[in-house]
Backbone bond lengths (Angstrom), bond angles and torsions (degrees), N, CA, C in turn:
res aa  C-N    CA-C-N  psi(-1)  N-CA   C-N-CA  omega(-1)  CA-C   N-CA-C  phi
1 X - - - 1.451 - - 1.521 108.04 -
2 X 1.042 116.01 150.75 1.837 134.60 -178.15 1.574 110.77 -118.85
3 X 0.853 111.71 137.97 1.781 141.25 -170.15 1.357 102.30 -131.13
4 X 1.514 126.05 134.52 1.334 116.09 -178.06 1.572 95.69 -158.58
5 X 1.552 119.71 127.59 1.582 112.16 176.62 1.800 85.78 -129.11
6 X 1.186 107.28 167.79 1.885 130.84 179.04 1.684 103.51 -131.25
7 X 1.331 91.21 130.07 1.779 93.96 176.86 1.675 96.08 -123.42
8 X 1.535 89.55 150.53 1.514 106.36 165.16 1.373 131.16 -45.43
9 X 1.388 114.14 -5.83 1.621 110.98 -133.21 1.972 86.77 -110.06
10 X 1.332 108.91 117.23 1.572 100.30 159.16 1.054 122.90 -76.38
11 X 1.580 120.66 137.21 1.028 120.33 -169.60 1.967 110.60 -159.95
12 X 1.442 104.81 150.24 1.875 90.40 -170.20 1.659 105.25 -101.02
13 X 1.018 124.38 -178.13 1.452 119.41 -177.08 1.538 107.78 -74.84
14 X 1.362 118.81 -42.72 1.471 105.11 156.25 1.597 146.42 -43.96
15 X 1.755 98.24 -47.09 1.768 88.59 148.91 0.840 111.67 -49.88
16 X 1.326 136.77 -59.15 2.166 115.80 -159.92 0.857 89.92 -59.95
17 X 1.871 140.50 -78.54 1.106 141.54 -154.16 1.617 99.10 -25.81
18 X 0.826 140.19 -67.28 1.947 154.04 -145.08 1.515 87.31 -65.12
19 X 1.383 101.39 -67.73 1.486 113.96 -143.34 1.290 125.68 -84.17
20 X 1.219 102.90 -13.83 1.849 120.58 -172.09 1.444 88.72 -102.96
21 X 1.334 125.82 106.89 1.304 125.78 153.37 1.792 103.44 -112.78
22 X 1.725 93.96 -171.51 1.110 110.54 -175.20 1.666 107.52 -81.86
23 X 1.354 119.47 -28.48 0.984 144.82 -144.59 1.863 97.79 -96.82
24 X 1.120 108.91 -44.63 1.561 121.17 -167.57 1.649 99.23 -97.88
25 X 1.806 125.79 4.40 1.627 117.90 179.19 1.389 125.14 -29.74
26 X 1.423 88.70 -40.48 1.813 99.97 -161.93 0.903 131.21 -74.88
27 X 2.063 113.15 -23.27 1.354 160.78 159.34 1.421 94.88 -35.39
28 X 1.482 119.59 -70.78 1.136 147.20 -173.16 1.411 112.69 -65.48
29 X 0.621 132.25 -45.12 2.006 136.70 -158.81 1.756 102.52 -164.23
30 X 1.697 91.17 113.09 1.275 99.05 153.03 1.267 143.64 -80.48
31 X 0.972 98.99 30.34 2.349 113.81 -179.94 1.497 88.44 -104.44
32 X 1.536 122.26 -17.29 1.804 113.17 -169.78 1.332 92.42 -96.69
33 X 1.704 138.09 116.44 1.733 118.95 178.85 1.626 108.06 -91.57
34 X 1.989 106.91 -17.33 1.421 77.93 -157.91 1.931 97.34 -144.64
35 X 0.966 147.41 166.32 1.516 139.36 -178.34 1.652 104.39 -124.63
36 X 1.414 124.57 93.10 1.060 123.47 -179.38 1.394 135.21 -56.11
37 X 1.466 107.03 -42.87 1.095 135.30 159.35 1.675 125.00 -148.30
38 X 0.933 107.10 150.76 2.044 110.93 177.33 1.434 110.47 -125.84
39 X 1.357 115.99 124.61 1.276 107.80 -170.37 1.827 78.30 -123.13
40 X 1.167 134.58 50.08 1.717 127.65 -169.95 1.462 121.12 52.83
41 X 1.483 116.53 -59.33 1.630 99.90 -166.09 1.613 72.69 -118.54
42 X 0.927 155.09 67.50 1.743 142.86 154.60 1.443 92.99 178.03
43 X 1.659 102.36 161.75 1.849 100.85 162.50 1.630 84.72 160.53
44 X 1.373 110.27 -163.34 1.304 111.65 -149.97 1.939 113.62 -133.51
45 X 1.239 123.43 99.95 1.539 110.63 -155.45 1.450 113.87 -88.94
46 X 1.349 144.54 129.45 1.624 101.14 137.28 1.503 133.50 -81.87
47 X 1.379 106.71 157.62 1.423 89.08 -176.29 1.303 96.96 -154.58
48 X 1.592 144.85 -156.05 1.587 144.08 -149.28 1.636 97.52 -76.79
49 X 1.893 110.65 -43.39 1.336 103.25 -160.31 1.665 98.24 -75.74
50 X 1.148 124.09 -27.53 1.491 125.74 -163.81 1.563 121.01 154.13
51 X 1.064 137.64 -137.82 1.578 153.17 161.22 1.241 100.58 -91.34
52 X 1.676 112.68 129.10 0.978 137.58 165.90 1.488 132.24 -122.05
53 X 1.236 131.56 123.19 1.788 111.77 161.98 1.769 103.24 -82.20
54 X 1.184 94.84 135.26 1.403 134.83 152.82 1.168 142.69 -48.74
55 X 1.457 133.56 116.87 1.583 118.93 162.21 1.219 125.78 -108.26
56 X 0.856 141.55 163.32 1.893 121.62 159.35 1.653 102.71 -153.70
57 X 1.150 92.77 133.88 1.893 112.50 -173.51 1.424 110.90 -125.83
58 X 1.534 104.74 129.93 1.583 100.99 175.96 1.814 106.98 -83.43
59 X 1.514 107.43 129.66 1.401 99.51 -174.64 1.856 99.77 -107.44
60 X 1.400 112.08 178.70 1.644 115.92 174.20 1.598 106.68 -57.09
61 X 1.068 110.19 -41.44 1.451 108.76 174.83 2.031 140.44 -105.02
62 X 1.557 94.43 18.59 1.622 107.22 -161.47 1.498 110.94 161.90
63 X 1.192 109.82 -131.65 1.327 131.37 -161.17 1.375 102.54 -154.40
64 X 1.641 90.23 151.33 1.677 113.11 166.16 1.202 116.41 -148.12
65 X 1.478 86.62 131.91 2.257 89.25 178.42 1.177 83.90 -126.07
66 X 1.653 106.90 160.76 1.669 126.87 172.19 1.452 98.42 -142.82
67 X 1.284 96.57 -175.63 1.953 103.08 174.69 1.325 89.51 -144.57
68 X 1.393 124.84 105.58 1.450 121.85 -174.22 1.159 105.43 -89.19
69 X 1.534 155.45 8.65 1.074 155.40 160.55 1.691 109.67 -79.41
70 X 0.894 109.93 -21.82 1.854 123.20 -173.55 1.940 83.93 -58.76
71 X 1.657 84.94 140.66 1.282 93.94 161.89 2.041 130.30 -78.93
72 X 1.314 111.17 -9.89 1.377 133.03 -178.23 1.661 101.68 -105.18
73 X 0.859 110.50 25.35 1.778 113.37 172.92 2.085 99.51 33.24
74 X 1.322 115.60 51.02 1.379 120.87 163.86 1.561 127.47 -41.49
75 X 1.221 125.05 110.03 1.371 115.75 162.89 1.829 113.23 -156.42
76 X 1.138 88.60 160.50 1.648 104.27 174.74 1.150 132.72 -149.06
77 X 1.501 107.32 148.14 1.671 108.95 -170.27 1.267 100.72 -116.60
78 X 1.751 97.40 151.29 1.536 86.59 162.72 1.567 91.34 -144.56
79 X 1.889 102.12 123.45 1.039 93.22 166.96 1.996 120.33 -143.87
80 X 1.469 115.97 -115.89 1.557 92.80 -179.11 1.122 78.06 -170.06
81 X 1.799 110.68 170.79 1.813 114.48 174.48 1.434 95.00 123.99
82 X 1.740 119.74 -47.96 1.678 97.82 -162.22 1.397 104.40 -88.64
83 X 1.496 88.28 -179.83 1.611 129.15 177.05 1.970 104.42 -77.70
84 X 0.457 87.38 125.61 1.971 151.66 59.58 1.202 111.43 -140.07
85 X 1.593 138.20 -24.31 1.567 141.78 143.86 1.206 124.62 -115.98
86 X 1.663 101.31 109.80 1.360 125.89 -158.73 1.696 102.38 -95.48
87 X 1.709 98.36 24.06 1.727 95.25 -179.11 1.480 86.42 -128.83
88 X 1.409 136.35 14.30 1.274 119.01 176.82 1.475 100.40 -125.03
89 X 1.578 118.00 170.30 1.296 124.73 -166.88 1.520 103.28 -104.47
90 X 1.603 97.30 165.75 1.369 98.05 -162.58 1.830 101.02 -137.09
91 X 1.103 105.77 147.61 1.481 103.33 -165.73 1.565 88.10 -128.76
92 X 1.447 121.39 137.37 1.301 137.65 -174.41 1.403 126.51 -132.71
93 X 0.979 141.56 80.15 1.415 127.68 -173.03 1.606 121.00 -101.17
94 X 1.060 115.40 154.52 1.630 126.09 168.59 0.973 133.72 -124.24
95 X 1.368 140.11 123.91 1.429 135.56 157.24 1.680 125.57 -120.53
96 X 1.430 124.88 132.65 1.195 114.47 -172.38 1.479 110.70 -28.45
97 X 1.659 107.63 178.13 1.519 111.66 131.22 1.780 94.08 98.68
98 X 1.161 107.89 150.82 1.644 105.12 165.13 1.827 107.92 -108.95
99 X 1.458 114.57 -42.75 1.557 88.87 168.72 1.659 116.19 -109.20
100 X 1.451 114.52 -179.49 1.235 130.38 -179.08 1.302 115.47 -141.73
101 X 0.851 130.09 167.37 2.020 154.71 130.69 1.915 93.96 -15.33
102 X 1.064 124.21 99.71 1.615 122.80 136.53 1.911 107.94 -3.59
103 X 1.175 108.92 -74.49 1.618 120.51 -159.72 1.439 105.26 -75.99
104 X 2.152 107.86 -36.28 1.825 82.10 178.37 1.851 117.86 -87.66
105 X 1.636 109.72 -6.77 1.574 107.47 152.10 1.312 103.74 -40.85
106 X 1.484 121.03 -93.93 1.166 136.94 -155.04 1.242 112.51 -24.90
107 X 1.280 124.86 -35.83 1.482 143.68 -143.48 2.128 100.25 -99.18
108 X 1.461 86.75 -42.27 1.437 92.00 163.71 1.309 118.47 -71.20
109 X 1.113 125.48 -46.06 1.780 126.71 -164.49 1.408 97.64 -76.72
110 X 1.466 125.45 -27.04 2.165 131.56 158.85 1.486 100.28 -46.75
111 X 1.721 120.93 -58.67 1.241 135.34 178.49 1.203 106.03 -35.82
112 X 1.373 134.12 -70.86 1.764 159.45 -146.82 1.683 83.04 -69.67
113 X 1.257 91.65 -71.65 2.136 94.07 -175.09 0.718 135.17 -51.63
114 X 1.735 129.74 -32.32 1.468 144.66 145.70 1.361 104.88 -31.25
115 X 1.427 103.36 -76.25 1.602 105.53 178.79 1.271 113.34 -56.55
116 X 1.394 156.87 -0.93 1.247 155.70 -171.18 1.932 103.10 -102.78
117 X 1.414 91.10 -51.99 1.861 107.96 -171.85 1.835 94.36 -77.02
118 X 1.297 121.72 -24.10 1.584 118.25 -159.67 1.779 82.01 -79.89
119 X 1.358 125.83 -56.61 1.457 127.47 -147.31 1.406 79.35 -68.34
120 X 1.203 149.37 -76.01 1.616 153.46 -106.63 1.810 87.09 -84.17
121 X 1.304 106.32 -56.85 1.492 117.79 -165.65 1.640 105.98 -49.02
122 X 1.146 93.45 -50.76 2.232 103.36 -168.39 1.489 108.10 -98.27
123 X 1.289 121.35 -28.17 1.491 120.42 175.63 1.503 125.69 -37.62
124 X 1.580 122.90 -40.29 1.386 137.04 158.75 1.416 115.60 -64.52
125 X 1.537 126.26 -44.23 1.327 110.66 -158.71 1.274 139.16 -138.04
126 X 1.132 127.79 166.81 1.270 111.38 -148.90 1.550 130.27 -81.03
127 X 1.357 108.31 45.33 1.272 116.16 178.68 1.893 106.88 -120.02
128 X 1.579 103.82 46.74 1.532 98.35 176.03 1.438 91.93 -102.17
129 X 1.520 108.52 176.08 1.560 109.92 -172.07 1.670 119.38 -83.89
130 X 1.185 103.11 149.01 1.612 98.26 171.14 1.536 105.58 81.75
131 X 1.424 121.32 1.01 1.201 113.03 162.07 1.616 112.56 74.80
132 X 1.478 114.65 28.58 1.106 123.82 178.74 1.532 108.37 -88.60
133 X 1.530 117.99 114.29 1.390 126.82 -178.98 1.167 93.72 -47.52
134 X 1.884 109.09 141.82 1.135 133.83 166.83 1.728 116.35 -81.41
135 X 1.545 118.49 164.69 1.505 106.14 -159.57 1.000 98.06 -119.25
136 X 1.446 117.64 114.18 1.811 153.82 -175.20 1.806 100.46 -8.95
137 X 0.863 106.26 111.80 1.700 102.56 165.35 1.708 120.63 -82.44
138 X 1.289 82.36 114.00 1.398 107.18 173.51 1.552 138.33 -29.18
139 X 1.340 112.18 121.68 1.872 101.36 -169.18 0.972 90.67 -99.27
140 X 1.755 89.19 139.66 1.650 117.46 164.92 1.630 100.39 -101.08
141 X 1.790 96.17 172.26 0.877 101.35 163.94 1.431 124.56 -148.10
């Protein structure tokens, strides 16, 4: 099954790359509550379903974390570049299988929105961790 949210927020694959760590999840998405450990590209989360290990991969266009212990082979990207707006970010998730549980969908598409409402909220300002400048918000007109 596929999960897919779009955020406002322009952004290049190097911001994610920087900014999406393992370490800062929670920063990012409130379905992740807690970072057990960070070892950079692996480490250990809690999050709604329980304790998880972690992956995180720099891709051409973003990031990828998984939890390879999950029984539904879980993962998500979030990255930027496509069409039809190749200046907004893109949030992707997967889980085996074609059906599920009613409640653990639901629980994913909370997941997707967290991550959708987490990026939009902190993406501008200067309360991300480590004091990593935030990336200029864009004039309209």
């Amino acid at each position: 099954m596929e999960f897919f949210a779009t955020t406002i927020i322009p952004s290049s694959a190097a911001d994610l790359q920087r900014r999406l760590t393992i370490s800062e999840l929670p920063h990012w998405c409130a379905s992740i509550e807690k970072v057990l450990s960070d070892a950079t590209s692996s480490g250990e989360i809690y999050c709604v379903w329980g304790t998880f290990n972690v992956h995180r991969e720099n891709l051409r266009s973003g990031v990828r974390f998984s939890l390879p212990g999950c029984p539904y082979a879980f993962q998500w990207t979030v990255t930027t570049g496509h069409h039809p707006n190749p200046r907004h970010t893109f949030i992707h998730l997967t889980i085996n299988g074609s059906e599920h549980d009613q409640d653990f969908i639901d629980s994913i598409q909370q997941f997707v929105a967290a991550w959708k409402a987490g990026l939009e909220a902190h993406w501008y300002t200067r309360d991300t961790p480590f004091s990593v400048p935030p990336v200029p918000k864009p004039v309209t007109q």
